[in-house]
PyMOL Python script that loads the backbone (N, CA, C, O; Angstrom):
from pymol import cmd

cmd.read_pdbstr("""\
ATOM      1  N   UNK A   1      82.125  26.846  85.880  1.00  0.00           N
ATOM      2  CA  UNK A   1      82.948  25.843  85.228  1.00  0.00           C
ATOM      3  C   UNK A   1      82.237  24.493  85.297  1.00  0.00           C
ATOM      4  O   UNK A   1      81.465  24.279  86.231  1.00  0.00           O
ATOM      5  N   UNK A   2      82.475  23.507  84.290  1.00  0.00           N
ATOM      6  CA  UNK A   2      81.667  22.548  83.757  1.00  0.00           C
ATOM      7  C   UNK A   2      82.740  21.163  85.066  1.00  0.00           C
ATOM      8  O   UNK A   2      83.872  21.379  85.498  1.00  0.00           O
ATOM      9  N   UNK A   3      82.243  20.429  85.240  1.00  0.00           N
ATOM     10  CA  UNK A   3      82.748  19.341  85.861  1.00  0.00           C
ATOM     11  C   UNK A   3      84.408  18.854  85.478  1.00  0.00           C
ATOM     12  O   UNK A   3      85.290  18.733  86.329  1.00  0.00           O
ATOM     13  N   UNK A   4      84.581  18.616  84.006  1.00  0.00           N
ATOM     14  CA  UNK A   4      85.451  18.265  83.011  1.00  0.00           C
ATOM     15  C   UNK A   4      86.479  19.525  82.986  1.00  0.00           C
ATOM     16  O   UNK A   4      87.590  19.289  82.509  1.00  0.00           O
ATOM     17  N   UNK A   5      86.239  20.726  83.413  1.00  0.00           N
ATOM     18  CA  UNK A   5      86.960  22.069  82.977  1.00  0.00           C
ATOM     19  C   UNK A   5      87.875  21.901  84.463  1.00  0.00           C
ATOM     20  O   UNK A   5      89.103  21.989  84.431  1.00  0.00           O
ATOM     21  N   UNK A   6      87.114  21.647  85.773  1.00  0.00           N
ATOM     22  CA  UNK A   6      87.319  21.518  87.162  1.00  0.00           C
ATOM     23  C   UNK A   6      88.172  20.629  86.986  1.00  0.00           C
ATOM     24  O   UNK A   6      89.353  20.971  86.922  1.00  0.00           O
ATOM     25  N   UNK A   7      87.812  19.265  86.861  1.00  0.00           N
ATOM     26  CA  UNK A   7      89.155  18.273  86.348  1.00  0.00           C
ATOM     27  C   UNK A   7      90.266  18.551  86.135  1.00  0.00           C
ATOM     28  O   UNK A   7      91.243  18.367  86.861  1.00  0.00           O
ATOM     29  N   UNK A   8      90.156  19.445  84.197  1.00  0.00           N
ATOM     30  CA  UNK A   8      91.048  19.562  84.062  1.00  0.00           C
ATOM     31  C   UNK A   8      91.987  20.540  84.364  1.00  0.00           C
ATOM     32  O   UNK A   8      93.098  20.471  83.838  1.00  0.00           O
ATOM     33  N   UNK A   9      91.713  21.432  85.125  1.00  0.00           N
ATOM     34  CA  UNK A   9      92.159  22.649  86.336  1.00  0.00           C
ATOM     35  C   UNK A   9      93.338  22.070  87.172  1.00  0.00           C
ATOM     36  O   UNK A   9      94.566  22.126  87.249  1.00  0.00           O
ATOM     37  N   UNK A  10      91.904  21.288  87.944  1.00  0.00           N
ATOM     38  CA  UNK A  10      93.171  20.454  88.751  1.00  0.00           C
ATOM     39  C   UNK A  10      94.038  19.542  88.442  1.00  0.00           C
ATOM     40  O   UNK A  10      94.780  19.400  89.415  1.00  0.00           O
ATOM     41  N   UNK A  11      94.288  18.952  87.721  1.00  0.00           N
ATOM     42  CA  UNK A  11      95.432  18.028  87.462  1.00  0.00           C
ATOM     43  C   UNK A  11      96.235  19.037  86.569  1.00  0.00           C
ATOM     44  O   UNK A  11      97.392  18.620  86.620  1.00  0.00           O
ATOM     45  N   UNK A  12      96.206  19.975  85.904  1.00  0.00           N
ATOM     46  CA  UNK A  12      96.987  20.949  85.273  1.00  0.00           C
ATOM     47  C   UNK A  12      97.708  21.777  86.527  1.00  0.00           C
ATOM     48  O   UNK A  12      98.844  22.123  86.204  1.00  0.00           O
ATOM     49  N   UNK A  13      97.346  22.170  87.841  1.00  0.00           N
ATOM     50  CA  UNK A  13      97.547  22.524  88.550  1.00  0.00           C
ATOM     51  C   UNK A  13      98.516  21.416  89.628  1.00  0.00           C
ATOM     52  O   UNK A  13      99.659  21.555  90.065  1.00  0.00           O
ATOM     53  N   UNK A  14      97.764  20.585  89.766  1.00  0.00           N
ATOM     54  CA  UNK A  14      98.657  19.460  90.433  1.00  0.00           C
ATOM     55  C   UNK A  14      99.878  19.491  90.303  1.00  0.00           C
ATOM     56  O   UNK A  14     100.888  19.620  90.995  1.00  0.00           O
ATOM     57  N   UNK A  15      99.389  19.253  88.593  1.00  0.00           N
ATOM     58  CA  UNK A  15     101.248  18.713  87.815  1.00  0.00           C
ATOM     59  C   UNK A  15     102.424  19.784  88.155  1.00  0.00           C
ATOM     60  O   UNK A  15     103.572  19.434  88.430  1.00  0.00           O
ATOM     61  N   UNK A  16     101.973  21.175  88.096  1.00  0.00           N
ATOM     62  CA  UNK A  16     102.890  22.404  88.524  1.00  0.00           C
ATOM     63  C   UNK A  16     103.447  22.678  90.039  1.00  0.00           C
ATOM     64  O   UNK A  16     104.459  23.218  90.486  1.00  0.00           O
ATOM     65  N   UNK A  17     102.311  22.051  90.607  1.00  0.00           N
ATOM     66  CA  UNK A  17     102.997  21.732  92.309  1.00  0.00           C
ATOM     67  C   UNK A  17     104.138  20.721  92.584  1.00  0.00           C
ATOM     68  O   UNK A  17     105.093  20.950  93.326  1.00  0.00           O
ATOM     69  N   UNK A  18     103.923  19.582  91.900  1.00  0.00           N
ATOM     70  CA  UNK A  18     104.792  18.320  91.690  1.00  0.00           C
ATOM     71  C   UNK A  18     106.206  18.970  91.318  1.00  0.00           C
ATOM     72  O   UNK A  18     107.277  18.751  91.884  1.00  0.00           O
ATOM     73  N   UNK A  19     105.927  19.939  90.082  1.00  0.00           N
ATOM     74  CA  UNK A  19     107.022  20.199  89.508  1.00  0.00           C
ATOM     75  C   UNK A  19     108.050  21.112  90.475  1.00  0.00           C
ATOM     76  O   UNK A  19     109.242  21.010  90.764  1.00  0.00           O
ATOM     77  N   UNK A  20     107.107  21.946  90.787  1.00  0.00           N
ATOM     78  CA  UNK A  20     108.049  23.025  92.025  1.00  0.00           C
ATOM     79  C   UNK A  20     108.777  22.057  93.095  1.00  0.00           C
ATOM     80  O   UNK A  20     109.872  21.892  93.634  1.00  0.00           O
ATOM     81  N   UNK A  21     107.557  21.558  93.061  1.00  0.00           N
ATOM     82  CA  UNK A  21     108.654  20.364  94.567  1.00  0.00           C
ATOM     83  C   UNK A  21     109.718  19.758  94.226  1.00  0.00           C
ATOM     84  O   UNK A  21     110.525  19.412  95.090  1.00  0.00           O
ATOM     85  N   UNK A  22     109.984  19.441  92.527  1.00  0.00           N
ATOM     86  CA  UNK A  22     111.315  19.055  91.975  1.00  0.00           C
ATOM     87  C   UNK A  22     111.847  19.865  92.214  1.00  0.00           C
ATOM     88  O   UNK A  22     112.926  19.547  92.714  1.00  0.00           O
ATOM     89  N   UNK A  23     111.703  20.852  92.140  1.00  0.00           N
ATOM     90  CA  UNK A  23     112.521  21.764  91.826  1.00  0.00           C
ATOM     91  C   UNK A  23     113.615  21.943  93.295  1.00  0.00           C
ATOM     92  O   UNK A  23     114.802  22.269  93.290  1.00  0.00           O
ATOM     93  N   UNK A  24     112.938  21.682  94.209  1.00  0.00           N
ATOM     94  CA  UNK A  24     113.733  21.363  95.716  1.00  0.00           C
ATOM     95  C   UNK A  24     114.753  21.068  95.162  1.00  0.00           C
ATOM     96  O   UNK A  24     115.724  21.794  94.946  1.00  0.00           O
ATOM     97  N   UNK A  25     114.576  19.824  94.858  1.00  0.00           N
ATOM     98  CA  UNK A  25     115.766  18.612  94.816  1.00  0.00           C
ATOM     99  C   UNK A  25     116.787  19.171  93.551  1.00  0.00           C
ATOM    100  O   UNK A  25     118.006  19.160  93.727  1.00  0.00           O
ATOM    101  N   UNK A  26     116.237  19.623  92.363  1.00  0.00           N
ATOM    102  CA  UNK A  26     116.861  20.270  91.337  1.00  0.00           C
ATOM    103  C   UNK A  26     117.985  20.996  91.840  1.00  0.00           C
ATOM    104  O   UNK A  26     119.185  21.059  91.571  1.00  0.00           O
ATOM    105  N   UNK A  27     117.078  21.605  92.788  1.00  0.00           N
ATOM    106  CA  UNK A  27     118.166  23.028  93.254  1.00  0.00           C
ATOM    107  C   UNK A  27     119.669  22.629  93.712  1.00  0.00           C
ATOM    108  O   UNK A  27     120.659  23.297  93.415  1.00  0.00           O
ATOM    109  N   UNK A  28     119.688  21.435  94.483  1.00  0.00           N
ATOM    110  CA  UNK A  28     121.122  20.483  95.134  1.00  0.00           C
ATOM    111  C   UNK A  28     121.594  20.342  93.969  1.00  0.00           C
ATOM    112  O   UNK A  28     122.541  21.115  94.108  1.00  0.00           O
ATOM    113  N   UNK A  29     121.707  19.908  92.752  1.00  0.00           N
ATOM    114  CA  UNK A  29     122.242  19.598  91.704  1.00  0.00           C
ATOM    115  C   UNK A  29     122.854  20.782  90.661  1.00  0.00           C
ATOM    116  O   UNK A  29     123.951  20.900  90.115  1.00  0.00           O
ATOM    117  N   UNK A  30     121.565  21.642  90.645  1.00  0.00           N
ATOM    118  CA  UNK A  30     121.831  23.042  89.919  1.00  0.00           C
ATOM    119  C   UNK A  30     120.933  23.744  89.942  1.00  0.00           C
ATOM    120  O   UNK A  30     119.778  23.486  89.604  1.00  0.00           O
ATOM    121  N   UNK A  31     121.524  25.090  90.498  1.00  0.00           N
ATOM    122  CA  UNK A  31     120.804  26.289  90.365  1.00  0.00           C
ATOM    123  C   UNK A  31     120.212  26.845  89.136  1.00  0.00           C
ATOM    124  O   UNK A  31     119.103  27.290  88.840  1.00  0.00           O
ATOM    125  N   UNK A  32     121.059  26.709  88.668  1.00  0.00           N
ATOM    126  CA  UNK A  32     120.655  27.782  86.401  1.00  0.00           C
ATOM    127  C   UNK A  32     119.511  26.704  86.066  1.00  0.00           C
ATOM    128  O   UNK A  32     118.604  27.147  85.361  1.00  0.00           O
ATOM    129  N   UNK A  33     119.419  25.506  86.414  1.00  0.00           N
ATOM    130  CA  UNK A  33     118.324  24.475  85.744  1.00  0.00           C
ATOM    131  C   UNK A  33     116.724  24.700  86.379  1.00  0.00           C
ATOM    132  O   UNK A  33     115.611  24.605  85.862  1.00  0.00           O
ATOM    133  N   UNK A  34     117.206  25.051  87.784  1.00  0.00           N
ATOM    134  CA  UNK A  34     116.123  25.053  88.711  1.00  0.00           C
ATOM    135  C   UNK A  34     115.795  26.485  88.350  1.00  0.00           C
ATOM    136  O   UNK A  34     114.608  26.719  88.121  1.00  0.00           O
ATOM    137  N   UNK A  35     116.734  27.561  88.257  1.00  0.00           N
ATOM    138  CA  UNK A  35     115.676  29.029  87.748  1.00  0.00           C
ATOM    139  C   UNK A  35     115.257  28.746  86.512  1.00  0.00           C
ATOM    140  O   UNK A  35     114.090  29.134  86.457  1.00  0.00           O
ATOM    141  N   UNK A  36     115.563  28.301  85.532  1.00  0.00           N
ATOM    142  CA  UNK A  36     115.078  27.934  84.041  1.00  0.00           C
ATOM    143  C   UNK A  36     113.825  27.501  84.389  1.00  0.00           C
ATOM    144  O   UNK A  36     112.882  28.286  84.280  1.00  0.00           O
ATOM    145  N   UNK A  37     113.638  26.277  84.830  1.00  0.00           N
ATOM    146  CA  UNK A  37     112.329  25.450  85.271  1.00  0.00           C
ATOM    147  C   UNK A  37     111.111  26.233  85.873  1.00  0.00           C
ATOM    148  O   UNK A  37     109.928  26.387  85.568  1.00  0.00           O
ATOM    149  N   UNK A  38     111.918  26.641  86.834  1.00  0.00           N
ATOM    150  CA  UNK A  38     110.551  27.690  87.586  1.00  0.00           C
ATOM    151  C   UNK A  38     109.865  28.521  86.305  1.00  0.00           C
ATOM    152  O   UNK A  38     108.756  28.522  85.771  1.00  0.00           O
ATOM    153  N   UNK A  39     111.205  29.267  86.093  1.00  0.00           N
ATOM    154  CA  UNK A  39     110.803  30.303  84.708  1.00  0.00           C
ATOM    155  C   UNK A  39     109.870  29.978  83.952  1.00  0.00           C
ATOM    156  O   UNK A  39     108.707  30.383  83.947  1.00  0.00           O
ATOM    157  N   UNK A  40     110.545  28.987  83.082  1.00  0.00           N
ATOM    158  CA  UNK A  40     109.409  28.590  82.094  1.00  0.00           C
ATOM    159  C   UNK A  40     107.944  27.422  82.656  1.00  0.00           C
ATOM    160  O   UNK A  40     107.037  26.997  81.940  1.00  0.00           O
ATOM    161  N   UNK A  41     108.118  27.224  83.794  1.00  0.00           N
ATOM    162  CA  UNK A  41     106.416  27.053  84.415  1.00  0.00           C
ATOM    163  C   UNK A  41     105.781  28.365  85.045  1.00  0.00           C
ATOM    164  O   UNK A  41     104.604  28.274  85.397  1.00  0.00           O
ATOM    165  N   UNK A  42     106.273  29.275  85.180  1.00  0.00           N
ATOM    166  CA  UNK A  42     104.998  30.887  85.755  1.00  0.00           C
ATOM    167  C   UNK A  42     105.328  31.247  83.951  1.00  0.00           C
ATOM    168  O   UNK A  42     104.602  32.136  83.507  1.00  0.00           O
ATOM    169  N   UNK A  43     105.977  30.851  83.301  1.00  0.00           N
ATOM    170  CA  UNK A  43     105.519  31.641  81.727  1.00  0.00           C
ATOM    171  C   UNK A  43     104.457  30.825  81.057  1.00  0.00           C
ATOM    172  O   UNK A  43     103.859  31.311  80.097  1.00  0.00           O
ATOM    173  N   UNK A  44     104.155  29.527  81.522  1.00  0.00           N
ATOM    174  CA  UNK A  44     103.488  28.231  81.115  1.00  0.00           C
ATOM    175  C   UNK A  44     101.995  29.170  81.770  1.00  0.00           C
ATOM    176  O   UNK A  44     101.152  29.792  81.124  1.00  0.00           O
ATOM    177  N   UNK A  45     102.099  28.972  83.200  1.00  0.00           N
ATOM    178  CA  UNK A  45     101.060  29.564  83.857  1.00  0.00           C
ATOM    179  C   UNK A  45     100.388  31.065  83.514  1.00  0.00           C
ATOM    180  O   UNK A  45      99.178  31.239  83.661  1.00  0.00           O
ATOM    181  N   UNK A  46     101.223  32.068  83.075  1.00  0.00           N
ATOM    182  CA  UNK A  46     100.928  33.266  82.756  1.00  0.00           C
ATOM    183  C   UNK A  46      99.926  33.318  81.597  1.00  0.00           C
ATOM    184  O   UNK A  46      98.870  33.939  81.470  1.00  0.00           O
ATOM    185  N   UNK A  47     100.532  32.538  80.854  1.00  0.00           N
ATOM    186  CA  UNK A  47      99.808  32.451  79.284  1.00  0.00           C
ATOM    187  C   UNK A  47      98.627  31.530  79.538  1.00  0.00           C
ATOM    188  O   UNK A  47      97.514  31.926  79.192  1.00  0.00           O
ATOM    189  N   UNK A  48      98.722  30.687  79.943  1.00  0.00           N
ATOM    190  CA  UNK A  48      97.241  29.970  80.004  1.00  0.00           C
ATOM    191  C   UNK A  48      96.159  30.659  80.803  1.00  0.00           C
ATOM    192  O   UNK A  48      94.985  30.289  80.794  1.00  0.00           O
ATOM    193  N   UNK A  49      96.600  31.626  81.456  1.00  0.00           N
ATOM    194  CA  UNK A  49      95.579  32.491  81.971  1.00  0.00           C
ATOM    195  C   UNK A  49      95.103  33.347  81.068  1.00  0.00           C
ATOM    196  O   UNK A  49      93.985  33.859  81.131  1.00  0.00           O
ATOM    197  N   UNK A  50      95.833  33.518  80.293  1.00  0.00           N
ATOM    198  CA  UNK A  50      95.196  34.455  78.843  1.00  0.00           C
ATOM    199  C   UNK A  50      94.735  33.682  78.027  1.00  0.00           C
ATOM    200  O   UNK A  50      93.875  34.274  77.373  1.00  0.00           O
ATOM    201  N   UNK A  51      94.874  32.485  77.663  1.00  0.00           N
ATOM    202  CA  UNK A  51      94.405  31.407  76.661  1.00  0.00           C
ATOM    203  C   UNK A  51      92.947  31.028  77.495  1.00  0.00           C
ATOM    204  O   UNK A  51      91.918  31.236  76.852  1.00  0.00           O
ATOM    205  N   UNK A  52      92.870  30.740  78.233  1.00  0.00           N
ATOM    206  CA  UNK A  52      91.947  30.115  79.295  1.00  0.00           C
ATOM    207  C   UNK A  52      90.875  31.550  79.219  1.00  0.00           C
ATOM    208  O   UNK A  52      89.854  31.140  78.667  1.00  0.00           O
ATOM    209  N   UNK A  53      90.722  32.907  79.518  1.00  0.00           N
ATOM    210  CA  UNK A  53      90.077  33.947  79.458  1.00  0.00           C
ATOM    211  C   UNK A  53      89.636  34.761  78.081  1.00  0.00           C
ATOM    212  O   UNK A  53      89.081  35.848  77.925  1.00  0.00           O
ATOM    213  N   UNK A  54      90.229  33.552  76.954  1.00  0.00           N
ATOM    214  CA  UNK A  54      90.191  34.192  76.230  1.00  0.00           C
ATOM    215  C   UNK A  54      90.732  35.577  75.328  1.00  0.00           C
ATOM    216  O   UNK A  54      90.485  36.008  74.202  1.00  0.00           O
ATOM    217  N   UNK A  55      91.540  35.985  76.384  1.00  0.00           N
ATOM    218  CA  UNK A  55      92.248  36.886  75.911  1.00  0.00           C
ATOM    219  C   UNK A  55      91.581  38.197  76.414  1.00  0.00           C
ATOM    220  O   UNK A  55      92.360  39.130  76.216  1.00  0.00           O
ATOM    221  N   UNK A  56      90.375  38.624  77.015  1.00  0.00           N
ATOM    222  CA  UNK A  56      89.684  39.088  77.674  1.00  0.00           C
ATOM    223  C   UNK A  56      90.014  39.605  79.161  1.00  0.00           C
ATOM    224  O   UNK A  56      90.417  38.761  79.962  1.00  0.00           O
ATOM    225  N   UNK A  57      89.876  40.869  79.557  1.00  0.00           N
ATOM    226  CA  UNK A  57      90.755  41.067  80.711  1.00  0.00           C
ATOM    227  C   UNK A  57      88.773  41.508  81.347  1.00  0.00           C
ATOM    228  O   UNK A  57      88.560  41.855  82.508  1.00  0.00           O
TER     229      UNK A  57
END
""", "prot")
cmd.dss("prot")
cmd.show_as("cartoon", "prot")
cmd.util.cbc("prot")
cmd.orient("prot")
């Protein structure tokens, strides 16, 4: 991986840690919002592993 790819890895990655850790606090407020959220960030994550590989296993 190129310098710029590493970058952008990590701050794509960052941002999804940040988000889970909302999701703490989410959870006190509402449950159905906080499983939604998770949900659709490992479906965010799933697919960019196929976008990212090319589609190539």
């Amino acid at each position: 991986m190129s310098k710029a790819e590493i970058r952008k890895s990590l701050i794509r990655y960052s941002l999804g840690t940040v988000i889970y850790g909302a999701c703490i606090g989410i959870s006190f407020v509402s449950a159905p919002v906080t499983l939604l959220v998770v949900f659709l960030l490992a479906l965010y994550y799933g697919f960019e592993q196929v976008r990212t590989r090319g589609g190539t296993v």
